[in-house]
Every structure is written in C-alpha cells, then in structure tokens.
N, C-alpha and C positions, 0 to 999 in steps of 0.2 A: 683307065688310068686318067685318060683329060676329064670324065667326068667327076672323077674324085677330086684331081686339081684344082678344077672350077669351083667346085662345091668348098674346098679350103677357102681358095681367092676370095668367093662369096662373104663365109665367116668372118675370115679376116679383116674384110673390109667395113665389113657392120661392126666389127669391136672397135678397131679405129674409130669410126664415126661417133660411137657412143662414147669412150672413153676422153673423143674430143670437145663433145660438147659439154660446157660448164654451167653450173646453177647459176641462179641469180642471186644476191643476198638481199635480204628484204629487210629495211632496218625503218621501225614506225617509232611515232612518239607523240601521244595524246596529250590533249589537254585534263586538265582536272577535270570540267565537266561534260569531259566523254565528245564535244560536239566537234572541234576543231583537230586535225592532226593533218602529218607530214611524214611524208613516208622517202624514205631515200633507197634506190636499187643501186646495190654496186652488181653489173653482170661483167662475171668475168670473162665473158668472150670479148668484150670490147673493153678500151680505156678512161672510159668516160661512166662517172658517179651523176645518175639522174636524182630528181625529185621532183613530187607533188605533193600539193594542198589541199585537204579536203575541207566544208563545212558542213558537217552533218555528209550527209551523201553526195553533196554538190561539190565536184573539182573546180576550185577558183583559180587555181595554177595548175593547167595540164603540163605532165610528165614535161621536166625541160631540163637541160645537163645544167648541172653545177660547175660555174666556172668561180674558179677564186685567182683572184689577184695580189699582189705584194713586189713590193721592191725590195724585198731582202729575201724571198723565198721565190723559189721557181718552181710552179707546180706544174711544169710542160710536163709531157710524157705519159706514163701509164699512172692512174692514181687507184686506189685500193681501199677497203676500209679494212685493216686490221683489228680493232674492236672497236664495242660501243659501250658508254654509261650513261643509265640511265638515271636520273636522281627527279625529287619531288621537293620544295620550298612551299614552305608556306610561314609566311612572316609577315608583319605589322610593321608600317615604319609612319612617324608621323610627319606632318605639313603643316607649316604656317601658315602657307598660302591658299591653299584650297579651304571649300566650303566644310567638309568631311575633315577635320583631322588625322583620321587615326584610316589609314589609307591599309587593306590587304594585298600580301604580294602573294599570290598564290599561282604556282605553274610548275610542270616537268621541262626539264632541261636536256637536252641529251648530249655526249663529249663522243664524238667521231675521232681516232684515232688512224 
C-alpha cells in the first residue's frame, strides 16, 4: 500500500512539474534582405519580455529585457504579448535635399500587442 502511495506521490508530482512549466513565445522579424532581425521572447515563467539582434549570424545585442518607459502608462508588473503583426512597406518618397532624390523605404515592421 505505501508503495503504491509513493508511486501515486511520484506521478503526481511529475504532472505538476510539467503542467508548470511554460513555453516560451518566440516572436522574430526580418529584414527585407533576409540579413538583419530581432527576435523578441516573451517566457511565461517570468515577467519580463527579452530581445535580441542579429546581423547575419552575429548577435550585436545579446538577449537583454525590454524595458519601456512612459509617463502616462505604467508598464510595472507582469507584461505579456498577446499578439503580433507582422506587415512589409515598401515605398518611395522623394528629397530635395539629398544627392538621390527618389529615396526607397523598404522594411517589415512588426505591432506587439
């Protein structure tokens, strides 16, 4: 009988443990030409939204929390990504000033909710 106990106890506590740990959510977003991106993790075990920067394979900003700041918003506490859009731009706008006129805006954007 206590080894059957035990053996429940056991179970039970390996479901717990599994059931506690949470995913990470992995949220990326390339540049047009494939070499530049930014990868954001929200891990729900903790409160805190990282991110890093890659060029090509080289990390120029290792993994660091995202902190945002405001005077009319208070981001203390636990923050989350509830969704993400991802959109593409590519437009033309021109300049007077520059040598090139006719200047390309070309880039992905992404809206963190």
């Amino acid at each position: 009988m206590k080894k059957i106990l035990k053996d429940y106890s056991l179970v039970l506590l390996c479901l717990m443990l599994f059931v506690s740990c949470k995913k990470t959510e992995i949220t990326t977003v390339i540049s047009p030409n494939g070499i530049n991106n930014i990868t954001f993790l929200n891990d729900e075990n903790s409160d805190e939204i990282t991110f890093l920067v890659k060029y090509g394979e080289q990390e120029v900003i290792q993994s660091s929390i995202l902190e945002l700041l405001s005077n009319e918003i208070d981001f203390s506490g636990d923050l989350s990504i509830l969704k993400t859009e991802i959109s593409t731009e590519n437009n033309e706008w021109q300049s007077n000033f520059a040598e090139l006129s006719t200047i390309t805006d070309h880039y992905n954007q992404i809206k963190i909710f």
